[in-house]
C-alpha positions in Angstrom: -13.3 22.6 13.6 -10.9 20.9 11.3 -11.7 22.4 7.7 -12.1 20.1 4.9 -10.1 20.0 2.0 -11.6 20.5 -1.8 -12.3 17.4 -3.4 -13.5 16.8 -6.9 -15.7 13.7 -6.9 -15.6 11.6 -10.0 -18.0 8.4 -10.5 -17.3 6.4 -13.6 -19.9 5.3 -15.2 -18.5 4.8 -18.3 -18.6 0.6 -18.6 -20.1 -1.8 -21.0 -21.5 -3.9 -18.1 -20.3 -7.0 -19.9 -21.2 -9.4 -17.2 -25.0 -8.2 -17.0 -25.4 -9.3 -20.4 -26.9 -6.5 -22.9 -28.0 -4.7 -20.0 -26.7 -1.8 -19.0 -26.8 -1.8 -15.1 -26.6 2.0 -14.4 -30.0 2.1 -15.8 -31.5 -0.6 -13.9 -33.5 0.1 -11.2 -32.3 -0.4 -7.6 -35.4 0.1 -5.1 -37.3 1.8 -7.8 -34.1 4.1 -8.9 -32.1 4.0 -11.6 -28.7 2.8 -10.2 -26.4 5.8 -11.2 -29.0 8.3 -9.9 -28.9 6.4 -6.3 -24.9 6.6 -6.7 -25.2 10.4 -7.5 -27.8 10.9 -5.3 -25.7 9.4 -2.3 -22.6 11.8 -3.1 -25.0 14.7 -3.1 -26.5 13.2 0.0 -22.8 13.6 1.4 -22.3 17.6 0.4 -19.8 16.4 -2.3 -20.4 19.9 -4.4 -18.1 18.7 -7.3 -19.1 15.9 -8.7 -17.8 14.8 -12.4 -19.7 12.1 -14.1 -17.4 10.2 -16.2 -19.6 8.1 -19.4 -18.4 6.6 -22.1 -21.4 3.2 -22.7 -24.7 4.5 -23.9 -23.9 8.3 -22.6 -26.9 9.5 -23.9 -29.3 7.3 -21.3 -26.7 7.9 -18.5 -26.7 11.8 -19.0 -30.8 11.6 -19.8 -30.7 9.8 -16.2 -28.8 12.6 -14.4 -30.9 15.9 -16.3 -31.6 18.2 -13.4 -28.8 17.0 -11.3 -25.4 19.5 -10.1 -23.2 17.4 -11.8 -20.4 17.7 -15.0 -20.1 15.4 -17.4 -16.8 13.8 -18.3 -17.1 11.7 -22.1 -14.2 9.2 -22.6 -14.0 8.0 -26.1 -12.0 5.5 -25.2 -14.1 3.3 -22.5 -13.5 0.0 -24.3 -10.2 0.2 -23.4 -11.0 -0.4 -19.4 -11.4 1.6 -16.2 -8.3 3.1 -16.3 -8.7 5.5 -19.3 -11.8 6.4 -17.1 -9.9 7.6 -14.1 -7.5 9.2 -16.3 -10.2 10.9 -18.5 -11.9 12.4 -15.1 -8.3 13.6 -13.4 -7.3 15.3 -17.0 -10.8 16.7 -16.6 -10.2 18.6 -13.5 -6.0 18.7 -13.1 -6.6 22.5 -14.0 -8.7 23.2 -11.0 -7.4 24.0 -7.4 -8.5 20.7 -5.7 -6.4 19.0 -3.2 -7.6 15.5 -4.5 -9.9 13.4 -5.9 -12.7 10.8 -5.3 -13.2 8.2 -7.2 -17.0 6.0 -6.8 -18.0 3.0 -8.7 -21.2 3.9 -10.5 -22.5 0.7 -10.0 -22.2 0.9 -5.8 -26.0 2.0 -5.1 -25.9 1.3 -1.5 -22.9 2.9 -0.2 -23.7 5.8 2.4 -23.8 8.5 2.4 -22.1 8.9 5.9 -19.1 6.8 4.6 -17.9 9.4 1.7 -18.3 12.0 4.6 -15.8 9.9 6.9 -13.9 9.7 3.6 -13.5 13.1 3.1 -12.7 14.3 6.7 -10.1 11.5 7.3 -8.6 13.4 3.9 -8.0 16.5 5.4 -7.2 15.0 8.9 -4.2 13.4 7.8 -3.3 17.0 5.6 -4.1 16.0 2.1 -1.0 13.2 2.4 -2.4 10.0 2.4 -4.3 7.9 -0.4 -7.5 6.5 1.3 -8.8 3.3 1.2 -12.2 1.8 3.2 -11.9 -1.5 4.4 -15.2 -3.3 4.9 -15.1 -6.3 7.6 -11.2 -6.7 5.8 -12.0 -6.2 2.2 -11.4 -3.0 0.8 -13.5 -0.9 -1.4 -14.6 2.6 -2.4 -14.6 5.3 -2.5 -10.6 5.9 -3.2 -9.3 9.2 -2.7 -6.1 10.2 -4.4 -3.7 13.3 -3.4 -3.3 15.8 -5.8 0.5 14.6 -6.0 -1.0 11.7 -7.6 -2.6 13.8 -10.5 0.5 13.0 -13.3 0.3 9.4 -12.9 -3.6 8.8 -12.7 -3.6 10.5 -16.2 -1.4 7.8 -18.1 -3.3 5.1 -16.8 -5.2 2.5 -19.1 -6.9 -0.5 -19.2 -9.4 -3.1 -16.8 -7.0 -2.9 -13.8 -7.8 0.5 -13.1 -5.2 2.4 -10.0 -4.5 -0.8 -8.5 -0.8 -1.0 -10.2 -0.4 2.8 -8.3 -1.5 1.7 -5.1 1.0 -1.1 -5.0 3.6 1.1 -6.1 3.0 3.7 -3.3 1.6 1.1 -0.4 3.0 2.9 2.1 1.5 6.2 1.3 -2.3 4.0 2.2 -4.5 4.9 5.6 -6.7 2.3 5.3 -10.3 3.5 7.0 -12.2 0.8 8.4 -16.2 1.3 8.0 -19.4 -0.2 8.7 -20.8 -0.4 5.1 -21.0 -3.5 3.2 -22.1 -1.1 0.3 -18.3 -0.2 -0.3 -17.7 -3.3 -1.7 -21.0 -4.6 -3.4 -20.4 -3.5 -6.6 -23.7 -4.8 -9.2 -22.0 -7.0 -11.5 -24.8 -9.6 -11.6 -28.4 -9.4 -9.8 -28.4 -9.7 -6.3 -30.5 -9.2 -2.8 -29.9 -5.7 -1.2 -27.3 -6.2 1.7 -29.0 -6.1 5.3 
């Protein structure tokens, strides 16, 4: 049996959910669920055992949400300034630690499955820690990404809205894209919709 590789799991959740309005969507509730319990819930669901929960917007109420859950907190002071000083707040948070990479989830994806960061995390250690994974979904691609410790320098300058995108162009051909059956990779909750069939 091919053993997996350790893999930190980090779920930002640190966003000012601009485009809901004043409300802050991790705390709404999806099937009678807070949204960012459902998210944690699914990576716990998937035996992730190191899970880092990156805030920054009303941390209080997102922590409050989580009390009682395995997870560590990750604050980043600097949240207005855009996903990126997210991702970078959660590597710095665990470059000390022997993990072979990281996973990143949207905290706002509360109907990916659990099977999918699974797949995820065995396609990691199939192709030896080397590649950074992608899911595609029916050609689109979404989360969670998973970034080789190699990776760790460069995810920890990064800043502003556009998140690793500019480091996955840079190193496209260091990509295994993994295609899935789950529409909730890519339905982030930006603005109230249906749950996906």
């Amino acid at each position: 049996m091919m053993a997996l590789l350790r893999l930190a799991t980090i779920i930002l959740a640190a966003g000012q959910s601009q485009r809901m309005g004043s409300v802050n969507k991790l705390l709404m509730p999806v099937d009678g669920q807070p949204m960012i319990q459902r998210v944690v819930g699914v990576a716990i669901e998937a035996n992730s055992t190191d899970i880092h929960v990156v805030t920054g917007h009303e941390r209080n109420q997102v922590q409050s949400c989580l009390d009682g859950y395995d997870v560590n907190f990750v604050f980043n002071g600097s949240y207005r300034l855009g996903m990126g000083t997210s991702i970078a707040k959660g590597i710095r948070a665990i470059a000390t630690q022997d993990y072979h990479g990281a996973m990143f989830l949207l905290g706002d994806l509360p109907y990916i499955k659990a099977a999918t960061l699974s797949l995820v995390a065995e396609m990691f250690a199939k192709y030896e820690g080397r590649k950074i994974l992608i899911p595609n979904y029916r050609g689109k691609p979404g989360h969670p990404v998973v970034f080789p410790r190699e990776f760790f320098d460069e995810l920890q300058l990064l800043s502003g809205d556009q998140g690793a995108k500019e480091l996955r162009g840079k190193y496209r051909s260091r990509i295994a894209r993994i295609e899935v059956d789950d529409p909730g990779t890519t339905r982030d909750m930006d603005a109230p919709q249906p749950k996906p069939d």
